[in-house]
C-alpha positions in Angstrom: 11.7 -4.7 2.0 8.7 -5.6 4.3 7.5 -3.0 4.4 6.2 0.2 1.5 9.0 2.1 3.5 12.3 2.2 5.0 15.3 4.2 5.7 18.4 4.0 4.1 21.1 6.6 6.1 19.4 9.8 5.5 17.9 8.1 2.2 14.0 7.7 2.5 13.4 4.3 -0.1 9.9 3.9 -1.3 7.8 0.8 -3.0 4.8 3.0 -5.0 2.1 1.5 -7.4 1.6 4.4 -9.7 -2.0 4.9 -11.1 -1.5 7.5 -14.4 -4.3 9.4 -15.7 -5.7 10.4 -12.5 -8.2 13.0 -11.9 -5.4 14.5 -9.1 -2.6 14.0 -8.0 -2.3 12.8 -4.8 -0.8 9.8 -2.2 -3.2 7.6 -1.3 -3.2 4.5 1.1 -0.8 1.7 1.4 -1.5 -1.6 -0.6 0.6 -4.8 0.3 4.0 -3.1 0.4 3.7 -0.1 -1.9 2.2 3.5 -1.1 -0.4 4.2 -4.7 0.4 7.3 -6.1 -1.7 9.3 -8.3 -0.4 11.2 -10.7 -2.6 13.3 -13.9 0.1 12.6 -16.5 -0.6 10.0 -19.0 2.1 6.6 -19.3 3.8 7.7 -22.7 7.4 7.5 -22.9 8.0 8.1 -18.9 6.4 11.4 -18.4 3.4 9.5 -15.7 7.0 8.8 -13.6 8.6 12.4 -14.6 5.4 14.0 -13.6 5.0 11.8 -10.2 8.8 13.1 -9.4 7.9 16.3 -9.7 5.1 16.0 -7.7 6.4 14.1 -5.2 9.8 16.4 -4.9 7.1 19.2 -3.5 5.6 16.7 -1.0 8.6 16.0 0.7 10.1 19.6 0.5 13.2 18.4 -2.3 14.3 18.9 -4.9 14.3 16.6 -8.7 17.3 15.9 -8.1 16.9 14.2 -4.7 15.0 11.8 -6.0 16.4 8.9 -8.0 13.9 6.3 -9.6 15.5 2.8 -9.3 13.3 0.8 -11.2 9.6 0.6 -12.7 10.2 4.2 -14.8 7.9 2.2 -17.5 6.0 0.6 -15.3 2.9 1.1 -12.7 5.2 -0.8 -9.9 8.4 1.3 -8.8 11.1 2.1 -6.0 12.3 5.5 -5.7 15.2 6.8 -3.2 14.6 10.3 -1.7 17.5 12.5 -0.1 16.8 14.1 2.9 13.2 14.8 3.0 12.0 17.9 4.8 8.7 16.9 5.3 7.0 13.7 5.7 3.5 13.2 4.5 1.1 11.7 7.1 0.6 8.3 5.8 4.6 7.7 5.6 5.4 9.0 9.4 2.7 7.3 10.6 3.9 4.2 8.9 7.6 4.1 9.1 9.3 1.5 11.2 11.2 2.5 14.3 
C-alpha cells in the first residue's frame, strides 16, 4: 500500500502509527504512509489498541465490530480494516485515492 489509505470493496484499510499516553485522543496528520493516531490509553496488554478501536469506531460512525485490527495490536505501527464507514474524517477524504 502506497499510500496511509485505500479501499478494499466497501472495506476502508488503514496504515496508523499509534502514539499511547496522549493527552487526547485525536487523528492527527499523515506521516510516510500511516495516519498517527492518538489515543489516552496506556500500551499494557493491548488496551492503547482496544481503546483506539473504540475511539476510532465513533469517528467513522461503526460499530467495534466493524473494525478488525490486522496486525501491530502490540505495537505503535498497525493496519486496521473498517466496514462500511459512515463518515469520513477530513484528513482521510481529502486523502483518499480516486
Amino acid at each position: 500500500m502506497d499510500s496511509f489509505c485505500s479501499w478494499d470493496g466497501d472495506t476502508l484499510v488503514l496504515n496508523i502509527l499509534g502514539k499511547p499516553s496522549a493527552k487526547q485522543d485525536a487523528i492527527g496528520k499523515v506521516k510516510g504512509n500511516q495516519l498517527k493516531i492518538s489515543v489516552t490509553a496506556s500500551p499494557v496488554a493491548g488496551r492503547a489498541t482496544d481503546h483506539m478501536v473504540r475511539f476510532l469506531a465513533d469517528e467513522f460512525g461503526v460499530t467495534v465490530k466493524a473494525i478488525e485490527v490486522v496486525f501491530g495490536r502490540f505495537n505503535v505501527n498497525k493496519q486496521i480494516r473498517i466496514k462500511s464507514p459512515n463518515k469520513l474524517p477530513p484528513v482521510i477524504r481529502n486523502n483518499l485515492p480516486q
